[in-house]
N, C-alpha and C positions, 0 to 999 in steps of 0.2 A: 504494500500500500504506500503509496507515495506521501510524504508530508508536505503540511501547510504551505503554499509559498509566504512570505515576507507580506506581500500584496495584501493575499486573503487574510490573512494573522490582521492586520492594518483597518480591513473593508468590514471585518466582523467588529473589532473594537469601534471606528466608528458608527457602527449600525445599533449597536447596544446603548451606547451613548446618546444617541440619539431617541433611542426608545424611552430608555429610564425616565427622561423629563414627561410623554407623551404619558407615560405607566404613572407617577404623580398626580399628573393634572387629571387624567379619568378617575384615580383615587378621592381626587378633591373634590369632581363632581359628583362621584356616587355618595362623598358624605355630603354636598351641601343636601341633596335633593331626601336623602334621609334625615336633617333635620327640618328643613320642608312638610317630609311626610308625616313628619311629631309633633310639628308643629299647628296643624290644618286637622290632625286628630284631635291633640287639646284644646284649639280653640272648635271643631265641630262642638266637644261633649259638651264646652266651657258657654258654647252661646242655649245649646238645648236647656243646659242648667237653669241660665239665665231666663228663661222664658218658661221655664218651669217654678222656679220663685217667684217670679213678679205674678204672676196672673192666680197662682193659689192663695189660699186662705190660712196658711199653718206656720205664719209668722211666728207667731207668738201663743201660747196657753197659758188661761187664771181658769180660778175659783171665785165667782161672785154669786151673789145670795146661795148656795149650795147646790149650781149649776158650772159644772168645767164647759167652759166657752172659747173659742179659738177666731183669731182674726189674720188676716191677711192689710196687704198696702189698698184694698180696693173695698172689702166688704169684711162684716165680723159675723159670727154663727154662734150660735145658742142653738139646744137641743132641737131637731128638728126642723130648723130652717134658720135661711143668711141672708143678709140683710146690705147694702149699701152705705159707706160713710158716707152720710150727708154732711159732717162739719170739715171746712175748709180748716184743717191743722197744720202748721207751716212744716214742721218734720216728716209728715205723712206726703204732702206734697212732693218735697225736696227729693224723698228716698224715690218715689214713682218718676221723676223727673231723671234720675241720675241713675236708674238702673234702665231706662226706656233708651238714654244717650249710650250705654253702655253696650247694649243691644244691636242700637245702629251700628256704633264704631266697631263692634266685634264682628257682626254679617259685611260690612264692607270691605275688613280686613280678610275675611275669609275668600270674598270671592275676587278682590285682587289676588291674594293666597295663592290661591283656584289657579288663576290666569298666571303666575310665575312661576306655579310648578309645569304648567301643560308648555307652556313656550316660555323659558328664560329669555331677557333682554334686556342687557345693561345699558343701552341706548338711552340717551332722555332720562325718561320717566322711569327710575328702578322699582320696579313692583314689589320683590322683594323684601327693600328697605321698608316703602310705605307698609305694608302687611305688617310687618314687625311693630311701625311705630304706632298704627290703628289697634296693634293687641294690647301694646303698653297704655295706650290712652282707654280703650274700653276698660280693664286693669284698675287705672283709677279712679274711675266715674264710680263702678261696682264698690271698689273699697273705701272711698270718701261715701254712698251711701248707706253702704254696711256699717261705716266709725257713723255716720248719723244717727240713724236707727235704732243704732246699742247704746247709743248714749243718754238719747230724750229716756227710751227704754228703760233702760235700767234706775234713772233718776226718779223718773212716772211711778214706773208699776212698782218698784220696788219697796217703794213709802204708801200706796197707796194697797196694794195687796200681799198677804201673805204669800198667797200660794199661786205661784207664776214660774212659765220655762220657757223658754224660747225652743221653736219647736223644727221640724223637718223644710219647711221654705225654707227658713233664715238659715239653717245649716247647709242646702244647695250655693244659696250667695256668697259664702265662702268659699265652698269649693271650686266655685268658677274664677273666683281671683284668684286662685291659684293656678287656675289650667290658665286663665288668659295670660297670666305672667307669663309661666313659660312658653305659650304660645310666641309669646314675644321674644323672649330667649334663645328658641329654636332658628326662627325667623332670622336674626340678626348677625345667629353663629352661619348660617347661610351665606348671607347677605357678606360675611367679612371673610367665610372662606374665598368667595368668588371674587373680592377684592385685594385681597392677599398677592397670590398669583398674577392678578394683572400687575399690581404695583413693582412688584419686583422685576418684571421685562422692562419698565419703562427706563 
């Protein structure tokens, strides 16, 4: 069998070299797009959540005249049927107002989301980025009115009834500030892989 010449020894080492960078950068694109895909998961469950606290009733449980009663941001329930808040209460407002804006920003950022995982494009407008920064903003609408709500809360009921818990809602509202975070976290490690790599050629 005849050995390598010089040449081929030469045309293999620059071929590998050339690959290894090309082996990288598909590396770098298989993780942005996995955190992409973690990212459009947590905020999927993070916006259902989200629309599953605001519109139910299971904010909050008391004990009043020797009836356990449960209220929601919209209406409050006593045995057998619910009823609508008719009184304009500015906390009550606030949290309906700030978990509706939460809503918005998280389905927008989802389906920019959507549209940056289906077709990447650093071009212009990075969809990416924005996705990222709509989960961090939805994020704090949720959690500025989750600190609302715990606070009038707990000052309210906690001097005016014995026997009160905050109930299955309010514990979803949480948990969606924490998917929309990371939503946003996935997003961004995205977003700065793919900027990484370009930086470094320039």
């Amino acid at each position: 069998m005849d050995s390598p010449s010089v040449w081929q020894v030469e045309e293999c080492l620059t071929e590998l070299a050339a690959c290894s960078p090309c082996q990288f950068l598909l590396s770098l694109h298989n993780e942005m797009y996995s955190f992409m895909g973690g990212g459009l998961f947590c905020a999927g469950v993070g916006n259902i959540l989200l629309i599953v606290s605001t519109a139910t009733d299971y904010w909050m449980q008391y004990r009043h005249s020797s009836n356990y009663m449960h209220q929601g941001l919209w209406r409050y329930c006593v045995p057998g049927k619910c009823m609508t808040h008719t009184d304009s209460i500015a906390y009550w407002d606030a949290t309906r107002a700030l978990m509706i804006l939460s809503l918005l920003a998280c389905f927008i950022g989802i389906v920019i989301g959507v549209m940056a995982f289906i077709h990447y494009s650093s071009e212009g407008f990075d969809k990416t980025f924005a996705a990222g920064i709509l989960f961090f903003i939805s994020c704090f609408f949720v959690l500025l009115a989750m600190a609302v709500y715990t606070g009038v809360t707990v000052n309210y009921y906690g001097k005016r009834y014995g026997s009160w818990r905050f109930s299955w809602s309010y514990i979803m509202g949480w948990v969606s500030v924490v998917l929309t975070f990371f939503s946003g976290i996935f997003y961004m490690c995205a977003y700065r892989m793919h900027e990484c790599p370009r930086n470094s050629t320039r």
